[in-house]
C-alpha positions in Angstrom: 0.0 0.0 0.0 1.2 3.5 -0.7 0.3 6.6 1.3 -2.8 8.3 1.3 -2.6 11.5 -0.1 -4.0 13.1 2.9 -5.6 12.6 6.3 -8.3 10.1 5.6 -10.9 12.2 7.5 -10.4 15.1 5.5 -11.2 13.1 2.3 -14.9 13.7 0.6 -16.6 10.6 0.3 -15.5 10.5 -3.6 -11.8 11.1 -2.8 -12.1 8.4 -0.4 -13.6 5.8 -2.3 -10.9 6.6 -5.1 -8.1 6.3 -2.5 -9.4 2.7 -1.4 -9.9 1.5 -5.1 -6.9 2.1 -6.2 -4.5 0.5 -3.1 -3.7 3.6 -1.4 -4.9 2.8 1.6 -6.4 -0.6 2.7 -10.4 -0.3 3.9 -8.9 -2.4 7.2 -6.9 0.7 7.5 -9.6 2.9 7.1 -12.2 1.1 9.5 -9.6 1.2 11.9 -8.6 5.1 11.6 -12.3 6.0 11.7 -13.0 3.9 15.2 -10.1 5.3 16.6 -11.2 9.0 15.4 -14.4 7.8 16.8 -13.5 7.3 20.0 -11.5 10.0 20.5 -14.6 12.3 19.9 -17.2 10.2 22.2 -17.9 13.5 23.7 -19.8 14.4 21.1 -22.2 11.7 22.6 -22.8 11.1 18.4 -22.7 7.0 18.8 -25.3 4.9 20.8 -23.6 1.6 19.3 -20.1 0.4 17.8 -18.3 -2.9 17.4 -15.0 -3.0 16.2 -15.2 -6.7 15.4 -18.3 -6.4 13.2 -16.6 -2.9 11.4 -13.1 -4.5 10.8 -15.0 -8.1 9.2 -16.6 -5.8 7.3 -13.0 -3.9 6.2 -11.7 -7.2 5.8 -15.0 -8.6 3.5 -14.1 -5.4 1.0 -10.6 -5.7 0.7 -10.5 -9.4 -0.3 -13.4 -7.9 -2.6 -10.8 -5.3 -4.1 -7.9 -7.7 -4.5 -11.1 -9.7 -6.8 -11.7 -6.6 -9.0 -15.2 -7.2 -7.7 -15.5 -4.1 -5.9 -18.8 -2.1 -5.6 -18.9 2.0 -5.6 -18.8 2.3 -2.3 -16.0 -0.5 -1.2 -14.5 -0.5 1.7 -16.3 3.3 2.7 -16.9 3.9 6.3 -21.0 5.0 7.0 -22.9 4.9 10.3 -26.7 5.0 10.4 -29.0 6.4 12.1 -30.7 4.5 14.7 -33.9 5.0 13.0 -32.8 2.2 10.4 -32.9 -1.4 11.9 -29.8 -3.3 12.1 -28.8 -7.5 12.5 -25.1 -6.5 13.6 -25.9 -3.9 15.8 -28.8 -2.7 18.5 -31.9 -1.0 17.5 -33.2 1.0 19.8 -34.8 4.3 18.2 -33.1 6.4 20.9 -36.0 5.1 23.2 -35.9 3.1 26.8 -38.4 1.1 25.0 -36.4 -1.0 22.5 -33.3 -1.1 24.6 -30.4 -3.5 23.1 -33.3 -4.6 20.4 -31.6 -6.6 17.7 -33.1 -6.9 14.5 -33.1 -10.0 12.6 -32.8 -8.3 9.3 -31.2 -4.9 8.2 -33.5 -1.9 6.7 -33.6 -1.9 2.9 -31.0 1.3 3.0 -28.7 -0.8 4.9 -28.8 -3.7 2.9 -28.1 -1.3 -0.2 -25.1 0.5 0.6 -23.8 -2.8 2.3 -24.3 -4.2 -1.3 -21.9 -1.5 -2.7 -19.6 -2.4 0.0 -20.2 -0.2 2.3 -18.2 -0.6 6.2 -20.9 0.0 8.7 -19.2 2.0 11.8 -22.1 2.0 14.1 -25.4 3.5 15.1 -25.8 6.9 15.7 -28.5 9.1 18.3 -31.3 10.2 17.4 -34.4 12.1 19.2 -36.5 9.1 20.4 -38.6 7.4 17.9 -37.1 10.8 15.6 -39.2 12.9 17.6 -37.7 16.5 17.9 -35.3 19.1 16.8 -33.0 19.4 19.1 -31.7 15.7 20.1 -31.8 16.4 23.4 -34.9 13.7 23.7 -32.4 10.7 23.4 -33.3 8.0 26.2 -30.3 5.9 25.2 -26.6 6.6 26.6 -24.5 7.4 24.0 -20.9 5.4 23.7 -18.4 6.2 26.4 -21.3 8.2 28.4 -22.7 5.9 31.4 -26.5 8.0 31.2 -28.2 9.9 27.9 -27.7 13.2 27.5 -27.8 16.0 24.5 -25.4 15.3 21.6 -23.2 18.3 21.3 -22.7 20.6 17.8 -18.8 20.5 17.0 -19.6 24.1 16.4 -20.0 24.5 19.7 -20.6 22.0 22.0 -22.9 24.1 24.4 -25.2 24.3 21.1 -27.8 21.9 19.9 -27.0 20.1 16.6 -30.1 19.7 15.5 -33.0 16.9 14.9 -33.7 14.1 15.3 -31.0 13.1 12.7 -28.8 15.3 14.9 -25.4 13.0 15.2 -25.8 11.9 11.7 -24.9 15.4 11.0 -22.3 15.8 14.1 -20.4 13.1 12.9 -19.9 14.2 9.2 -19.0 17.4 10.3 -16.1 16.5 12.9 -15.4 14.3 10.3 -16.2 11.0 12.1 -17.2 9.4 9.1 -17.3 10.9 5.6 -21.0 10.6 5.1 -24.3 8.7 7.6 -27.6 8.3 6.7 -30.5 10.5 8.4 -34.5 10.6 8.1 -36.6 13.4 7.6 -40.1 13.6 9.1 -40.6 17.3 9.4 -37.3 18.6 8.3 -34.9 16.4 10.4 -32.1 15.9 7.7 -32.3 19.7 6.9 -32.6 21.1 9.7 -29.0 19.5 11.4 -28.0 19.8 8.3 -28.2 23.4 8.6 -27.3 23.8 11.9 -23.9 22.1 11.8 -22.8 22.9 8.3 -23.5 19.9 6.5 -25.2 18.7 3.2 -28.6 16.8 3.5 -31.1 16.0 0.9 -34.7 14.4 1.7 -35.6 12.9 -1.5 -39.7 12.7 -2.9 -41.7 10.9 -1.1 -41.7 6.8 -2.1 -37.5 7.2 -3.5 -35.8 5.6 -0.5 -37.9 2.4 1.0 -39.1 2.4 4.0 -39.0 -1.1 5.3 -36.7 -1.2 8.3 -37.2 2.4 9.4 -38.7 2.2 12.9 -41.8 4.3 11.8 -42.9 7.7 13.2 -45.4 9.3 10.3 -45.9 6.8 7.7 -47.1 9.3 5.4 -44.2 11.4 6.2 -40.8 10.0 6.8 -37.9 9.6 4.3 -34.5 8.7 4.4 -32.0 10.3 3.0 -27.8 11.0 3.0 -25.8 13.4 4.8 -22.4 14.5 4.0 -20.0 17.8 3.4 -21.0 18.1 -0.7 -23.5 18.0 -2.8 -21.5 15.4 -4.8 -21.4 12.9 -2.1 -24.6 13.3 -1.3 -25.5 11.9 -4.8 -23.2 9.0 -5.0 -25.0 7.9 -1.9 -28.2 8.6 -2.5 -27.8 7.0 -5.9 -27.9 3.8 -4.2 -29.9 3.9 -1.8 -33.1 5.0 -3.9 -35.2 2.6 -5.9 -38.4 0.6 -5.7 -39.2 -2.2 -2.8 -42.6 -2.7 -3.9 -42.1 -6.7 -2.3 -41.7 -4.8 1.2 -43.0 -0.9 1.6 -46.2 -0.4 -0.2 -45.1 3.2 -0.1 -41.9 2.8 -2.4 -42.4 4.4 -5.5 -42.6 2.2 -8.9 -39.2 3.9 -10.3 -35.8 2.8 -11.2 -32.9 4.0 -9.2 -31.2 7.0 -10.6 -27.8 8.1 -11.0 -27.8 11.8 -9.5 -24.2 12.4 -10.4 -24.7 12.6 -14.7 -26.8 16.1 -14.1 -23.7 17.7 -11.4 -22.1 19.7 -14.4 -25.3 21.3 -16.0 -25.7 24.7 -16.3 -28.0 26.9 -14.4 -28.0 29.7 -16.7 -31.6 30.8 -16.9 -32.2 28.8 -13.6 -36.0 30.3 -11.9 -35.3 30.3 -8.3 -38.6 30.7 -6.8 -38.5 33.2 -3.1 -41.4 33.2 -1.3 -42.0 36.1 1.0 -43.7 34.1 3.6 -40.1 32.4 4.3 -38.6 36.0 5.1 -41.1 37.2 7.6 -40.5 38.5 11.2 -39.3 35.3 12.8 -36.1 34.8 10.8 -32.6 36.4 12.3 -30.9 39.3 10.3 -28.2 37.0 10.0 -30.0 34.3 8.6 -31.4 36.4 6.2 -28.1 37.9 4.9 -26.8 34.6 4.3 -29.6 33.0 2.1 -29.8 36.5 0.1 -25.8 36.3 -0.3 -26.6 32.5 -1.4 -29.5 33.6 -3.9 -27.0 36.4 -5.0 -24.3 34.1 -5.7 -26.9 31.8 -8.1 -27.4 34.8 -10.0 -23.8 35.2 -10.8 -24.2 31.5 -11.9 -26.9 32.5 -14.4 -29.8 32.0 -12.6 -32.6 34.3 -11.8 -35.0 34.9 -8.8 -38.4 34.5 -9.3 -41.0 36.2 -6.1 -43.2 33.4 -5.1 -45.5 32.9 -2.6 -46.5 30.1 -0.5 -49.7 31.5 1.4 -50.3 28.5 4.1 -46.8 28.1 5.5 -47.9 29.3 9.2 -50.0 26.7 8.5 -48.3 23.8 8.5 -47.1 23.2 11.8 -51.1 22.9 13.3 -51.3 20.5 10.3 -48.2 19.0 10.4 -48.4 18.4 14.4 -52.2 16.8 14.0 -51.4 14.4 11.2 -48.0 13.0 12.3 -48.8 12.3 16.6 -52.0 11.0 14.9 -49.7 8.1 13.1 -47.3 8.2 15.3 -50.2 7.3 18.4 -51.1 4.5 15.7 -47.3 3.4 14.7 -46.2 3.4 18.2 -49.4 1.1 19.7 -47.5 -2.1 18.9 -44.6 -1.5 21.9 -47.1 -2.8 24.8 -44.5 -5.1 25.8 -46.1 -8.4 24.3 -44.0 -9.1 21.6 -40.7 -7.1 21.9 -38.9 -4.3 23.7 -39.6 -3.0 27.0 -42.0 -5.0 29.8 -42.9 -3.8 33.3 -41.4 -5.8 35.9 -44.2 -6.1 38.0 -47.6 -5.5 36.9 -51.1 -7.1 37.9 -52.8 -7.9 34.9 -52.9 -6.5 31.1 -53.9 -3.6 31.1 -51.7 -3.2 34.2 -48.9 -4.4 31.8 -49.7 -2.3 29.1 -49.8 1.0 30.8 -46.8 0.3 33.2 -44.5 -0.9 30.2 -45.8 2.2 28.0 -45.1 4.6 31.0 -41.9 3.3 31.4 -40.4 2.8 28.1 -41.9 6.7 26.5 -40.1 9.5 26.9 -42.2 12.7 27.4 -41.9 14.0 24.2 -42.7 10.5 23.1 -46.0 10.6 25.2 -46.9 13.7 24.7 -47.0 12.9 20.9 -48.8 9.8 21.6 -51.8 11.7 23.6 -51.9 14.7 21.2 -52.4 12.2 18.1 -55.1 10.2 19.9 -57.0 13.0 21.2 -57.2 14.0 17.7 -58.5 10.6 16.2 -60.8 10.4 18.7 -64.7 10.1 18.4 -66.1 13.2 18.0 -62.6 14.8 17.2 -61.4 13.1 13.7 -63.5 15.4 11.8 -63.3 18.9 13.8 -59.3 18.0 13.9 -57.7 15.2 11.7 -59.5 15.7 8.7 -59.1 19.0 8.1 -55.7 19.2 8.4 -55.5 16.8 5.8 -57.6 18.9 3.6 -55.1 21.6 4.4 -52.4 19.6 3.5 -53.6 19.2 0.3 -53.8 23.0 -0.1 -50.1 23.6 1.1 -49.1 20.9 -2.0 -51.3 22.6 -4.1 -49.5 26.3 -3.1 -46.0 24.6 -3.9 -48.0 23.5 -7.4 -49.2 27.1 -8.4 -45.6 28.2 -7.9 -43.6 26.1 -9.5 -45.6 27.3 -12.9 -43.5 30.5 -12.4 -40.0 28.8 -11.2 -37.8 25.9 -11.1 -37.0 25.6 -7.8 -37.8 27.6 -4.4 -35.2 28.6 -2.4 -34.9 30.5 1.1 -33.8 29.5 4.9 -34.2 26.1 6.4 -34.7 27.3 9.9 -35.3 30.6 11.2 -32.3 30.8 13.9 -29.1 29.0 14.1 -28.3 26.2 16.4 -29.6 27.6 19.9 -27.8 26.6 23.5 -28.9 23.2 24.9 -31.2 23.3 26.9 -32.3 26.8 26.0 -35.7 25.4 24.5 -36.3 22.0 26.3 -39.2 23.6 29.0 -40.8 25.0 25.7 -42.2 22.3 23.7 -43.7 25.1 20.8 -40.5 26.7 21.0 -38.8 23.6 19.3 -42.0 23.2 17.0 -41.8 26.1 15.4 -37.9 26.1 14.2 -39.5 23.3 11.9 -41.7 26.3 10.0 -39.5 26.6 6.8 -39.0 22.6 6.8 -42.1 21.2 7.2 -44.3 22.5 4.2 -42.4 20.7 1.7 -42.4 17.5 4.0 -46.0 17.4 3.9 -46.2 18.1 0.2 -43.9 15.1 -0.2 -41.3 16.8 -2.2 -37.7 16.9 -2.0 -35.5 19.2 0.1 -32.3 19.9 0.8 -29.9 21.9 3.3 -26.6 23.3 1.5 -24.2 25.2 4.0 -24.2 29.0 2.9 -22.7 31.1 5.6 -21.6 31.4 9.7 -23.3 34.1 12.0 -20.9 36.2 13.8 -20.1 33.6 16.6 -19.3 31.1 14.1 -22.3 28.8 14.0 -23.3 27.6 10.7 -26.6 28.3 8.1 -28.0 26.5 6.1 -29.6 27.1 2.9 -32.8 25.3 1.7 -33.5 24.3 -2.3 -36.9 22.7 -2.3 -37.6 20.9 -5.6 -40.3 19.5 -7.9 -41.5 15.8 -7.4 -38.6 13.2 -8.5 -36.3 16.2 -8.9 -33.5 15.1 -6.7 -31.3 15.9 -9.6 -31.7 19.5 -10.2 -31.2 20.3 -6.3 -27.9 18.2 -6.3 -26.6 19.8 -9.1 -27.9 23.2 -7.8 -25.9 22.8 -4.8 -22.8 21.4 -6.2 -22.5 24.8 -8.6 -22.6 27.0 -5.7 -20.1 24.6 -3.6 -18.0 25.0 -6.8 -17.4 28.5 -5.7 -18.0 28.8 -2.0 -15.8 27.0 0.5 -18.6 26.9 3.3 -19.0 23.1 2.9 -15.5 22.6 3.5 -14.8 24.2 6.4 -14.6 22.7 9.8 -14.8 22.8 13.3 -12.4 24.7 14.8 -12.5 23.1 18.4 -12.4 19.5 17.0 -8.8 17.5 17.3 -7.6 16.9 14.1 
């Protein structure tokens, strides 16, 4: 083996991938720098599970692959997943009390994907339990190296939030614990941690990326999708883990996988961005506001134009979005009762004894207050006043996206009003945390794809995210819009400064 040509961590995905194919560096060598790099940043509190045995079989699998020439696109690259996805090598626990040290007997279709393209799995990372905030300070389950669960820290600044619930997906690409992870959006939680510790994310249309092995919060609602620094790596990864599963999620859409790299180089001259007002109002920071415009001025210079659009119903969508998904999440989440699987009381007197004991137990209190807001709302005498008409609204905020895409290509503007605020700052304020989900959750209701492209710092050096939100099945056109403007900015390269090298 020669020399890599740099630190391995510092590599992009691509460059990494390259350096492994061609015998630079072995992926037993890699597996074994990332674990290490790992642990040396446990603080972070980004990993709930790792096994050096299982990652270095896995190194071990892809090298004897390489020395084959049977080598798959992403051979011997180091990935962890959120704990969202379900796992055979590794516990799956959802971030919640109630599936602690779960083992699946089968991985989630994502994880069997990129494992296909040879993929070295590093570990699980937190989450909010069951993905259920935007913070990731709702974790149940102690992270690796902590002995009780806590927050997990922004590298930014590690009295900040990172964002959620995919939260230490994002932490972990950007203190370069890995050089990509895998997240899931619900209301905006690839974005939004995206955004909030300088990272690329991408939630692709509804029905792309299978569902089946994604503990479910919303059915109707949540996607997975990649994180990592570029725009680029996001669509080598996403490239494979798209595609139907029609056998096992009746949800996956009846499409071929795409290649999302073959559109990177096209031009955006002539580009409509679409900028609705209603993602400019009051609520969002000066900061935050100079960035995106410095963003949307930048895409000029590329040739594109902006277009004003409106999206009337945006205040909207949090009442809507926070009826419909408690609603499926009280349904999704009936089947932990202790029977089957996960958490049981110890001592109980009969069922329904059982049932309420293990539920009280094993929930978290954002979990349960979730769970009692969606049944409430499906209740008799409620379902119509409440949980219909949000749908119906719902239909009206996709139709409002519809009506302004006839004027533009793509919309464009903030993905959450604020940076990254202090932990803890929020955590008594339950509609606090809601409403930082404002910009994200519209398009996650419409089903349409999103992304988070890094496009500033405020002046104490936490990042900001910019959001592209595209047309149905046009992942493409928002990688390759972010890829031009990473092409000339250097925000997605920068990292944090308070991380060991």
């Amino acid at each position: 083996m020669t020399r890599p040509d740099t630190d391995l961590h510092d590599l992009s995905l691509v460059a990494l991938a390259e350096q492994i194919r061609q015998r630079k560096v072995s992926a037993h060598e890699t597996a074994q720098h990332f674990l290490a790099r790992a642990k040396a940043h446990d603080a972070l509190g980004a990993f709930v599970a790792r096994d050096e045995a299982v990652t270095l079989a896995q190194a071990r699998a892809a090298d004897e692959r390489l020395a084959k020439g049977s080598a798959g696109a992403l051979e011997g690259v180091p990935l962890a997943h959120k704990d969202i996805f379900v796992t055979r090598d590794f516990a799956s626990t959802a971030g919640s009390r109630m599936l602690h040290d779960y083992r699946s007997p089968f991985d989630a279709t994502v994880v069997t994907r990129l494992a296909e393209q040879g993929a070295v799995t590093l570990g699980k990372l937190n989450c909010d339990e069951f993905a259920m905030g935007s913070a990731n300070e709702n974790s149940a389950v102690a992270a690796v190296g902590h002995d009780k669960p806590q927050p997990v820290r922004n590298p930014w600044n590690m009295d900040h939030i990172p964002g959620g619930s995919s939260g230490a997906s994002a932490v972990a690409v950007a203190a370069r614990l890995m050089p990509a992870s895998t997240g899931t959006d619900t209301g905006g939680s690839i974005r939004q941690p995206a955004s909030f510790c300088g990272v690329t994310g991408i939630k692709p249309t509804y029905g792309r990326a299978s569902r089946y092995g994604m503990i479910a919060f919303a059915s109707s609602l949540d996607q997975a999708g990649p994180m990592a620094r570029s725009a680029e790596d996001c669509a080598v990864l996403l490239s494979h883990m798209c595609g139907p599963d029609l056998d096992r999620d009746s949800t996956s859409l009846d499409l071929p996988a795409e290649d999302y790299t073959r559109s990177l180089g096209d031009s955006l001259k002539g580009l409509r961005i679409g900028v609705p007002a209603e993602f400019f109002g009051a609520g969002v920071s000066d900061e935050v506001r100079a960035a995106v415009d410095a963003a949307l001025a930048q895409y000029e210079k590329l040739g594109a134009v902006r277009v004003p659009v409106s999206l009337p119903r945006t205040e909207l969508s949090i009442p809507v979005y926070y009826i419909i998904a408690p609603a499926e999440a009280s349904s999704n989440l009936s089947r932990f009762d202790g029977v089957k699987f996960g958490h049981r009381a110890a001592q109980y007197t009969d069922l329904a004894d059982m049932y309420r004991k293990t539920r009280s137990e094993g929930f978290g209190d954002e979990v349960k207050r979730r769970i009692m807001m969606g049944t409430y709302v499906l209740s008799h005498g409620y379902y119509d006043a409440y949980y219909l008409q949000a749908q119906k609204i719902r239909r009206m905020l996709s139709d409002d996206f519809q009506q302004a895409f006839q004027d533009c290509d793509v919309i464009a503007g903030p993905v959450a009003p604020s940076v990254a605020w202090r932990i803890g700052e929020k955590s008594e304020d339950p509609l606090a945390n809601y409403l930082a989900d404002i910009f994200t959750l519209p398009a996650s209701l419409a089903g349409l794809p999103g992304m988070s492209v890094p496009a500033g710092f405020d002046a104490a050096g936490l990042p900001i995210g910019l959001q592209l939100i595209g047309n149905y099945l046009q992942e493409s056109r928002l990688l390759n819009m972010a890829h031009q403007f990473q092409l000339t900015t250097d925000f997605h390269t920068r990292k944090p400064q308070g991380i060991r090298t």
